[in-house]
C-alpha positions as CSV (number, residue, x, y, z in Angstrom):
1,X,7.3,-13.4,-11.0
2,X,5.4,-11.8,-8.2
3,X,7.7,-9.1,-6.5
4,X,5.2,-7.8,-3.6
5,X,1.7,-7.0,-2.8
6,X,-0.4,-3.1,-3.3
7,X,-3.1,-2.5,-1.3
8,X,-5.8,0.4,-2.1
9,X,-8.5,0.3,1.0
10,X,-11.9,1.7,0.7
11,X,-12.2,5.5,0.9
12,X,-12.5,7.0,4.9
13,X,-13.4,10.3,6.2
14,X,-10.2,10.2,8.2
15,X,-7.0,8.9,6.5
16,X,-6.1,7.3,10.1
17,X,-8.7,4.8,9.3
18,X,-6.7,3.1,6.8
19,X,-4.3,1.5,9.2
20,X,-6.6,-1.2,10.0
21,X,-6.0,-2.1,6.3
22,X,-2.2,-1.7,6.3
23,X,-1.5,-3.3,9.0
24,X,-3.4,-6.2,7.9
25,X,-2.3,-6.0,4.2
26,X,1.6,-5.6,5.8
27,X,0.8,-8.8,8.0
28,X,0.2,-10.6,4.8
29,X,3.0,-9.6,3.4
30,X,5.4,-10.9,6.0
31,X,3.6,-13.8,6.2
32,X,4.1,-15.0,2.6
33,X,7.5,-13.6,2.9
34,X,8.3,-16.2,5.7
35,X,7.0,-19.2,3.3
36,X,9.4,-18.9,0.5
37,X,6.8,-19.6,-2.0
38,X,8.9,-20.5,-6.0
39,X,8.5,-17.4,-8.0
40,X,7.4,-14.9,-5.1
41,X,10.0,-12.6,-3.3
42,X,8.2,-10.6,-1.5
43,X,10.1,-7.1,-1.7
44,X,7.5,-4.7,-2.1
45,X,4.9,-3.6,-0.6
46,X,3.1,-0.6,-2.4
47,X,0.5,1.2,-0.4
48,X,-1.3,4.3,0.2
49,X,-2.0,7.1,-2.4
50,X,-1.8,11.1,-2.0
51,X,-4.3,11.2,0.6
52,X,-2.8,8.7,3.0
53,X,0.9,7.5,2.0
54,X,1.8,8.8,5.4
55,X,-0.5,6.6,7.2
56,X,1.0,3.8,4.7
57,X,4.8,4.5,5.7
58,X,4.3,4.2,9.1
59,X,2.5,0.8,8.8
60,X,5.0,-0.6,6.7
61,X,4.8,0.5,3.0
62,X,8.0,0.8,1.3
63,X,6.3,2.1,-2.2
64,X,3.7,5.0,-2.9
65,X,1.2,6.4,-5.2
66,X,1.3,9.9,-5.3
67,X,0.5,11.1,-8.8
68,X,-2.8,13.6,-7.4
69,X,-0.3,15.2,-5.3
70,X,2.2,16.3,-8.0
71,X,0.1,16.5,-11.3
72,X,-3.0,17.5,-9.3
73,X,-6.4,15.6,-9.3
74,X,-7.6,14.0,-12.9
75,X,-10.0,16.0,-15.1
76,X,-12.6,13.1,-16.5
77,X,-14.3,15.2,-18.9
C-alpha cells in the first residue's frame, strides 16, 4: 500500500534552490491525493535531508531525513 511520496533533488550550491523541486514534488502529491486512487493514501510526504529539511518544511514536507545531522556525515572507507 503506497502511504506517500520522498523526494531527494539534485545537489545545489544554495539549499533555496530545492524549492523548485518541492514545490513541484508537493504539487504531485496533492494531486494524487485528490484522485483517490485504491491502495494509495497519500499521507506522507518525506522530503529534504540535513542540508535542506528546512527548505522542505516550508514547501510542504511533513517527514525528514536527518541522520548527517545527528550521527554526523558517513565514513566510506
Amino acid at each position: 500500500k503506497v502511504r506517500g511520496l520522498m523526494a531527494i533533488p539534485p545537489i545545489c550550491e544554495n539549499a533555496q534552490e530545492n524549492c523548485k523541486f518541492f514545490d513541484n514534488m508537493r504539487h504531485i502529491f496533492l494531486d494524487i491525493r485528490t484522485k483517490n486512487i485504491d491502495n494509495i493514501s497519500m499521507y506522507i510526504l518525506s522530503m529534504g535531508m540535513s542540508d535542506d529539511y528546512q527548505e522542505a518544511i516550508r514547501c510542504g514536507a511533513n517527514m525528514i531525513r536527518v541522520g548527517s545531522a545527528l550521527f554526523g556525515k558517513r565514513n566510506y572507507t
